[in-house]
RONUMAR-436187 format. One record per residue (C-alpha): residue number from 1; residue in three letters; x, y, z. Coordinates in Angstrom, 2 decimals. Example, Ala and Ser with C-alpha at 12.3 -4.5 7.8 and 13.67 -1.06 7.14 Angstrom:
residues 2
<site 1,"Ala",<12.30,-4.50,7.80>>
<site 2,"Ser",<13.67,-1.06,7.14>>
This chain:
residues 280
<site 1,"Unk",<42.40,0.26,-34.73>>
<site 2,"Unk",<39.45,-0.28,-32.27>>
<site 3,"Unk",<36.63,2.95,-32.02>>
<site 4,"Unk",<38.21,3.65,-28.30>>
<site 5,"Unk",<42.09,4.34,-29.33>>
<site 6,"Unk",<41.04,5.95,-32.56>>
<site 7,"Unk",<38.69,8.20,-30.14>>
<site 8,"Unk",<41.30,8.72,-27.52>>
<site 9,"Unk",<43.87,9.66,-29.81>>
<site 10,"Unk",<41.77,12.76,-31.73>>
<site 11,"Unk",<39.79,14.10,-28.59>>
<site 12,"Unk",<42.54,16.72,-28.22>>
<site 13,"Unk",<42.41,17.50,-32.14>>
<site 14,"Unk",<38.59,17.71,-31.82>>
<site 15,"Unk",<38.21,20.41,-29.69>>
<site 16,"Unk",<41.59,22.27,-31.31>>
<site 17,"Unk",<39.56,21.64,-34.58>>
<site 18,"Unk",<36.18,22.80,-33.12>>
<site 19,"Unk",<37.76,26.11,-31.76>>
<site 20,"Unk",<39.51,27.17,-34.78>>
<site 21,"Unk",<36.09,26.69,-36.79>>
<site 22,"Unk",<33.65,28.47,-34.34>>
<site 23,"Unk",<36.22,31.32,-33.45>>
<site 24,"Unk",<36.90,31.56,-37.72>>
<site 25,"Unk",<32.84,31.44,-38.60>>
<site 26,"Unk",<32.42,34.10,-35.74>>
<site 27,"Unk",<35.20,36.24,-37.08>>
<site 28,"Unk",<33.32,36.26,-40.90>>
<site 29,"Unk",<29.85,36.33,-39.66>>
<site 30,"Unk",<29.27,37.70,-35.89>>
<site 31,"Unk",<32.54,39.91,-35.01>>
<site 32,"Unk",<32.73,40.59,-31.62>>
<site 33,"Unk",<31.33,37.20,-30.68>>
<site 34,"Unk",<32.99,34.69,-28.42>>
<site 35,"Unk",<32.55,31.16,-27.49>>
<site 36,"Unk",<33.37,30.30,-23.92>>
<site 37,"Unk",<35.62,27.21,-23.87>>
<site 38,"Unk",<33.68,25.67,-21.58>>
<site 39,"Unk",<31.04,25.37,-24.03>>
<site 40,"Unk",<33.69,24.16,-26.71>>
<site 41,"Unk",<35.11,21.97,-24.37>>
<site 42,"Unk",<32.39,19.88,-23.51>>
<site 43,"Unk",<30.61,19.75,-26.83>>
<site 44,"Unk",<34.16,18.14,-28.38>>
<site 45,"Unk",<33.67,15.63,-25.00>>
<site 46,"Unk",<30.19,14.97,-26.67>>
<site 47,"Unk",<31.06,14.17,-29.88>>
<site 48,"Unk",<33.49,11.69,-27.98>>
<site 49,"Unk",<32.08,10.24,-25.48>>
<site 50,"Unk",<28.52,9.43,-27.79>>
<site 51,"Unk",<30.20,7.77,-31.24>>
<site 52,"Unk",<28.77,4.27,-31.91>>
<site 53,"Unk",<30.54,1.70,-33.51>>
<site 54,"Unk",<28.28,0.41,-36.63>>
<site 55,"Unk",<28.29,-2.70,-37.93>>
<site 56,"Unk",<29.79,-2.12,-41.35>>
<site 57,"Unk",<32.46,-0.78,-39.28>>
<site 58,"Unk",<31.68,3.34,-39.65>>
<site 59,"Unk",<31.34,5.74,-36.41>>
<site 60,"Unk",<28.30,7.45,-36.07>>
<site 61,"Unk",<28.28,11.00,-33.97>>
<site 62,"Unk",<25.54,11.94,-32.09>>
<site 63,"Unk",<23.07,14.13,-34.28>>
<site 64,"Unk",<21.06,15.75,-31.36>>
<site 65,"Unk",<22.73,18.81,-29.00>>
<site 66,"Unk",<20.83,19.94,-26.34>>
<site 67,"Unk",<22.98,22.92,-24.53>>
<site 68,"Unk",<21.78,23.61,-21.28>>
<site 69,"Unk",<22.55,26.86,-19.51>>
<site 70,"Unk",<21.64,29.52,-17.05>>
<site 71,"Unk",<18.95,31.31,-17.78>>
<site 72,"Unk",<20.99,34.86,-17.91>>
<site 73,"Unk",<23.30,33.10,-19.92>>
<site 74,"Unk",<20.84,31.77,-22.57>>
<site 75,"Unk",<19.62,35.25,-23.70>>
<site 76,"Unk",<23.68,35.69,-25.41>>
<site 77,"Unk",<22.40,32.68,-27.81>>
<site 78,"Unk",<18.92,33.43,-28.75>>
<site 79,"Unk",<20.57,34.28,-32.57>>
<site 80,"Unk",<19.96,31.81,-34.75>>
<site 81,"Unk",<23.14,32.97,-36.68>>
<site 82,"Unk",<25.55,31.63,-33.73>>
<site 83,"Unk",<23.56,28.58,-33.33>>
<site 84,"Unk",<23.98,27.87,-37.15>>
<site 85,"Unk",<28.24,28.57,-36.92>>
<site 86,"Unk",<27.89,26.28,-33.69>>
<site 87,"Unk",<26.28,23.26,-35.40>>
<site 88,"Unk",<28.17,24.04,-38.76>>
<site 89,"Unk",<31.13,23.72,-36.97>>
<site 90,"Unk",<30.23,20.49,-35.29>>
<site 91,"Unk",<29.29,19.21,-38.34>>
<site 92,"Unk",<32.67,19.65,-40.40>>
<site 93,"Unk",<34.39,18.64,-36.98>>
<site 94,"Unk",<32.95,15.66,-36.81>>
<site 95,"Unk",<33.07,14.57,-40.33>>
<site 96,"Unk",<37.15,15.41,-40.48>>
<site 97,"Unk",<37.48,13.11,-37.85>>
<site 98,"Unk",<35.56,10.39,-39.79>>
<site 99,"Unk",<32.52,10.26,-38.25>>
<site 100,"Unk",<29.45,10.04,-39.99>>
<site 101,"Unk",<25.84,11.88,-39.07>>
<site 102,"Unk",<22.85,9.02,-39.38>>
<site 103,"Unk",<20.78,12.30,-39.79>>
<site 104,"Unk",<21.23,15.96,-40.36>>
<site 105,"Unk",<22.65,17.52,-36.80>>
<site 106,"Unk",<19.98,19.37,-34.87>>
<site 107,"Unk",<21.05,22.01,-31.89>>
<site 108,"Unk",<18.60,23.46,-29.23>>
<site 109,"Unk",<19.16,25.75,-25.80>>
<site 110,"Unk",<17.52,24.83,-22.62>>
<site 111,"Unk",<17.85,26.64,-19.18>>
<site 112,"Unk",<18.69,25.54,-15.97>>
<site 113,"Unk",<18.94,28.22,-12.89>>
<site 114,"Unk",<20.93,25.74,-10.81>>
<site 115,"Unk",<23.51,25.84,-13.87>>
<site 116,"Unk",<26.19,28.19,-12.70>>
<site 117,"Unk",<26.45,31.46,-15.11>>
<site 118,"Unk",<30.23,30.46,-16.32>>
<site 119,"Unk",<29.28,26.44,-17.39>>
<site 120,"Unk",<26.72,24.62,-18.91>>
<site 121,"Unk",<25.68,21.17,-20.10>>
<site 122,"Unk",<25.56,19.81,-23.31>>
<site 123,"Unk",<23.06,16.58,-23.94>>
<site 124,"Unk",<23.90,14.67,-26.73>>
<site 125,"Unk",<22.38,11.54,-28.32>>
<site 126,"Unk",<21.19,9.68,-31.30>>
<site 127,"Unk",<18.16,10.04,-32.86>>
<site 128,"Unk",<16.88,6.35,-33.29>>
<site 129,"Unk",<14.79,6.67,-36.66>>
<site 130,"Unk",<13.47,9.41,-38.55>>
<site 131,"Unk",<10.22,11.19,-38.31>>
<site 132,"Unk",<9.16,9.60,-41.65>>
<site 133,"Unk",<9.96,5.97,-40.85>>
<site 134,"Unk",<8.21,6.68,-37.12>>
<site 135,"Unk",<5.14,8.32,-38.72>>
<site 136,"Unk",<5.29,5.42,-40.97>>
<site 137,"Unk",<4.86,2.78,-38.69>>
<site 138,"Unk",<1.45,2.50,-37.03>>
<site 139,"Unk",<0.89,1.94,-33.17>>
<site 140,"Unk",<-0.43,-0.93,-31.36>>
<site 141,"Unk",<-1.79,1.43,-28.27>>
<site 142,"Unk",<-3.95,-1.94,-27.46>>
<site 143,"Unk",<-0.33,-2.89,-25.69>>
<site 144,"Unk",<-0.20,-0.04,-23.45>>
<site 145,"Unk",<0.87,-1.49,-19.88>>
<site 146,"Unk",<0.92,0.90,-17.06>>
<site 147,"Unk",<3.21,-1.57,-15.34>>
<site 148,"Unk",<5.78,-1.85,-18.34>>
<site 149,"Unk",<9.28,-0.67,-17.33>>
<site 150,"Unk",<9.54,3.40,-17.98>>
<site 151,"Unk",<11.95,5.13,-20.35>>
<site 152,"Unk",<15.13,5.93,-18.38>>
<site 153,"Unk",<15.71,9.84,-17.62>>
<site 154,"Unk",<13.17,11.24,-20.09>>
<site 155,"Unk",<11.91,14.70,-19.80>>
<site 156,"Unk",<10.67,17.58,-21.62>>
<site 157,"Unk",<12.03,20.86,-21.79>>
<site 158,"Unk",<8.84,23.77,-21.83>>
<site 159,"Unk",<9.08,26.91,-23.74>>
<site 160,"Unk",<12.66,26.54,-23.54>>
<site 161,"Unk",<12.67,27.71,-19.53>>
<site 162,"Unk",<11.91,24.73,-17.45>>
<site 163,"Unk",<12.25,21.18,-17.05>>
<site 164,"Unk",<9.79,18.94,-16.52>>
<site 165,"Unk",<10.55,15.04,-15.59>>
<site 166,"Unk",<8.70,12.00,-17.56>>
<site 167,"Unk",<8.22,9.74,-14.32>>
<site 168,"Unk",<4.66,8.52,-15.03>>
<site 169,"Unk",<3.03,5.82,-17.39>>
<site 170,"Unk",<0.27,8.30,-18.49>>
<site 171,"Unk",<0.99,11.98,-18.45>>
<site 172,"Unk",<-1.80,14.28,-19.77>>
<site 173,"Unk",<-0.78,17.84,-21.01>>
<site 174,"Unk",<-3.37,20.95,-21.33>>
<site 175,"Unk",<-4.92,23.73,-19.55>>
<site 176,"Unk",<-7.14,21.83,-17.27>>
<site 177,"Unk",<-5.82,22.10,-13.70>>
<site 178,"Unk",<-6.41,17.58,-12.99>>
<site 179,"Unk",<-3.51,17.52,-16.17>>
<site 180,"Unk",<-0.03,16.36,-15.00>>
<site 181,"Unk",<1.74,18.95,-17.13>>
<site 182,"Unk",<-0.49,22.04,-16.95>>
<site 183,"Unk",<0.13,25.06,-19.63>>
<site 184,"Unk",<-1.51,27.87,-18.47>>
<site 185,"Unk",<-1.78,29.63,-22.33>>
<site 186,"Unk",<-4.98,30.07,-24.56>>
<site 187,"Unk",<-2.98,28.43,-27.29>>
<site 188,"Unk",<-3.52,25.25,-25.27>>
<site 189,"Unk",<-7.01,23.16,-25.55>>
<site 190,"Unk",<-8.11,22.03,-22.04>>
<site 191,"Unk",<-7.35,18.15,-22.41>>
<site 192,"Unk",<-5.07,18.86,-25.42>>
<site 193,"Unk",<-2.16,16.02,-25.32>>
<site 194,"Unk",<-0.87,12.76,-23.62>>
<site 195,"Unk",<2.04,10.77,-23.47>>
<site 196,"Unk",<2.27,7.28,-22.77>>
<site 197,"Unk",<5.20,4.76,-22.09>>
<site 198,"Unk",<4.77,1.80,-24.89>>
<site 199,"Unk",<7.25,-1.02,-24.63>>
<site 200,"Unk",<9.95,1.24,-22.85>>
<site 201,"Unk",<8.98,4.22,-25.16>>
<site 202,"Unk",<6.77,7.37,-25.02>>
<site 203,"Unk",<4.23,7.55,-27.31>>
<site 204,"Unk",<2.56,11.33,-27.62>>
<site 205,"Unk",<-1.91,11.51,-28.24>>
<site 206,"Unk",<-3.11,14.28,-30.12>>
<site 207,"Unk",<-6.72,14.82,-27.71>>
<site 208,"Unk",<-8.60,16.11,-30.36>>
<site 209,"Unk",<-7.28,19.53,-29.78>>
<site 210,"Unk",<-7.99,22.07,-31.55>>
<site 211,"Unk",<-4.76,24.11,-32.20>>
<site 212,"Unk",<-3.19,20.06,-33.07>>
<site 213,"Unk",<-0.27,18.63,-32.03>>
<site 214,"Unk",<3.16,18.75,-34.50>>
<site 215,"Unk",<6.13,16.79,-33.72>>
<site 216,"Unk",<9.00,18.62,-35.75>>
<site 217,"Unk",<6.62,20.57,-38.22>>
<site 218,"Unk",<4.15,17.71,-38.86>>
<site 219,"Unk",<0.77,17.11,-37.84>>
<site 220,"Unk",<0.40,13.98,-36.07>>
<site 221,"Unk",<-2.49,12.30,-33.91>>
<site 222,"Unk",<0.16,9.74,-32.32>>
<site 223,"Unk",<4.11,9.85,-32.69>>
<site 224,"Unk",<6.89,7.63,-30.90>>
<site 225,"Unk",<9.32,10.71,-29.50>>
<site 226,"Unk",<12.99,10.36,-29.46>>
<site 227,"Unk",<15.35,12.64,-28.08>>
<site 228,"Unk",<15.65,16.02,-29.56>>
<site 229,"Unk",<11.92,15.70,-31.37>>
<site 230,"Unk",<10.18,19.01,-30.86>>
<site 231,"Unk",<6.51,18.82,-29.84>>
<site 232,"Unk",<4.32,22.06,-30.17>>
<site 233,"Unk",<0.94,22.38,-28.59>>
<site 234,"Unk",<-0.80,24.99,-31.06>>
<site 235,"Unk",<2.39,27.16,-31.06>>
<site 236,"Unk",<3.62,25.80,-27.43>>
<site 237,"Unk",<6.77,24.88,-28.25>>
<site 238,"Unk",<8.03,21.21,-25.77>>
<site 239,"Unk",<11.26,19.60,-26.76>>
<site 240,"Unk",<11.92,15.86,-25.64>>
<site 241,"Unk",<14.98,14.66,-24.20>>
<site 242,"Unk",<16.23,11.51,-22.75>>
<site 243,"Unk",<19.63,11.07,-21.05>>
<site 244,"Unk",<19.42,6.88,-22.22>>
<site 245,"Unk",<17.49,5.92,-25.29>>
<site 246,"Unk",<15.95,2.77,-26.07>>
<site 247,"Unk",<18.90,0.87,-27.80>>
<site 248,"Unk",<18.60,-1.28,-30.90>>
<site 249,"Unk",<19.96,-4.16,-31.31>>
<site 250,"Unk",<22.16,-2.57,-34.16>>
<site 251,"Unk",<23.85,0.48,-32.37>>
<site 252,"Unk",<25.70,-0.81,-30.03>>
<site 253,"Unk",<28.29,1.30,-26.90>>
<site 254,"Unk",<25.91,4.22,-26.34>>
<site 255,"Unk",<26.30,6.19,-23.83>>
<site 256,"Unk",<25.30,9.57,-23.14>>
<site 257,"Unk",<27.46,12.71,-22.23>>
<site 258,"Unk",<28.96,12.65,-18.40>>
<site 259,"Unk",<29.89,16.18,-17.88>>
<site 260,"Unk",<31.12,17.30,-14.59>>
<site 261,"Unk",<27.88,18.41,-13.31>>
<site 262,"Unk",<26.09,14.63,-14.15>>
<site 263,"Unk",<25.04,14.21,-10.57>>
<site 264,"Unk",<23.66,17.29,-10.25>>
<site 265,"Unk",<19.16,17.14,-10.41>>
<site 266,"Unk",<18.29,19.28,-13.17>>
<site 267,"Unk",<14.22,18.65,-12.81>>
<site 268,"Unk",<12.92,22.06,-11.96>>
<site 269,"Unk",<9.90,19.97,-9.98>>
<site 270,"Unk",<11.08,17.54,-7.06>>
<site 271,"Unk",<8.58,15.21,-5.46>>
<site 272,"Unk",<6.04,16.51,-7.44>>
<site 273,"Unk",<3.43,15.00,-9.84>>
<site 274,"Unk",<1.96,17.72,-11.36>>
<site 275,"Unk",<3.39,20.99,-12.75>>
<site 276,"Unk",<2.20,24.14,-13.88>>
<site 277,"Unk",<3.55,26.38,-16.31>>
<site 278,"Unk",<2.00,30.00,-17.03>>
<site 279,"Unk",<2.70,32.15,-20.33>>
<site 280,"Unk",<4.15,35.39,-19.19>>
């Protein structure tokens, strides 16, 4: 049986499955909690719509969630307890269906204002390699070419509240006001950060700050980001996301979630270069 009729055939069990889970974890744990379908609906469409077909013949699932909601509606999930029955339940979900994670899951919450109060969007993608085997593998920043094709529909999500599109080559982050990204918070060194697009990926500089720069709770002068990898600036917490990743030769049929809102911008910054953020 080919990966698209065994999909086809269990998307109506995965989300039946993926109810019965959340609503039974909620019942034990966080009574009086509810899940809107919505929500369930579209995650089960992400586990579907983002399985790759491996070469020894397995399925892999998507092991990064990015659920992106209205603001108002964000402040119902700031509990780590529902976020842990959420990706708990996507976990035994997936595996029943015989799916396999390449990594351990990861969920986050982003907001979106445009994002009406009764839907959101869920991201969902594949995290290429591991933090070790990236840290691992040293750089050749010599072969940074500002006219090298960009990485398709990357961005990064700040403080969790806005949305800020990865359009340029270069991008410097910090607190000085000539910085693409500007974070207006003390945390923040002046020139503290900078991405750059090497070989159709972004690469993020540590500036000699002096709070650092961590990518997913380790220090690092220079990381290659993939999707779901969270960056903090001395506490400032920036999560990277990318609607396409890079492919590899080996994972083959990617393809990332097409909910019904897919067309809609979700940038928070049209037309615009440069972007400020202030810590309220």
């Amino acid at each position: 049986m080919d990966k698209q009729s065994y999909i086809n055939m269990n998307l109506k069990e995965i989300e039946a499955r993926l109810q019965s889970l959340i609503e039974v974890d909620l019942l034990n744990v966080l009574p009086g909690r509810k899940v809107d379908d919505v929500i369930i609906q579209k995650l089960a469409a992400a586990i579907h719509l983002n399985t790759i077909s491996m070469e020894d013949g397995t399925i892999t699932a998507p092991d990064v969630y990015t659920l992106v909601m209205h603001p108002e509606t964000s402040t119902r999930w700031q509990d780590q307890q529902l976020l842990s029955i959420l990706m708990n339940s996507i976990t035994t979900v997936a595996q029943e269906a015989g799916f396999k994670f390449s990594i351990s899951p990861t969920i986050t919450i982003s907001t979106d204002e445009k994002i009406s109060i009764n839907d959101a969007d869920i991201v969902a993608s594949h995290r290429i390699e591991s933090m070790a085997e990236t840290n691992a593998t040293p750089l050749d920043t010599g072969s940074l070419d500002l006219n090298s094709k960009l990485p398709e529909n990357a961005f990064l999500i700040v403080e969790g509240v806005k949305i800020f599109p990865l359009n340029l080559p270069v991008v410097n982050i910090g607190r000085r006001l000539d910085n693409q990204l500007i974070i207006d918070d003390p945390r923040v060194s002046r020139n503290h950060a900078q991405l750059r697009a090497i070989k159709g990926r972004y690469v993020v500089f540590d500036l000699n700050s002096t709070g650092g720069t961590f990518v997913n709770g380790q220090r690092a002068s220079q990381s290659v980001l993939y999707p779901g990898d969270v960056i903090s600036l001395a506490g400032v917490a920036l999560i990277f996301g990318q609607d396409n990743p890079p492919p590899r030769p080996d994972l083959k049929d990617t393809a990332p979630l097409r909910s019904s809102t897919a067309d809609r911008a979700t940038a928070s910054f049209k037309d615009r270069s440069t972007a400020k953020f202030k810590k309220k």
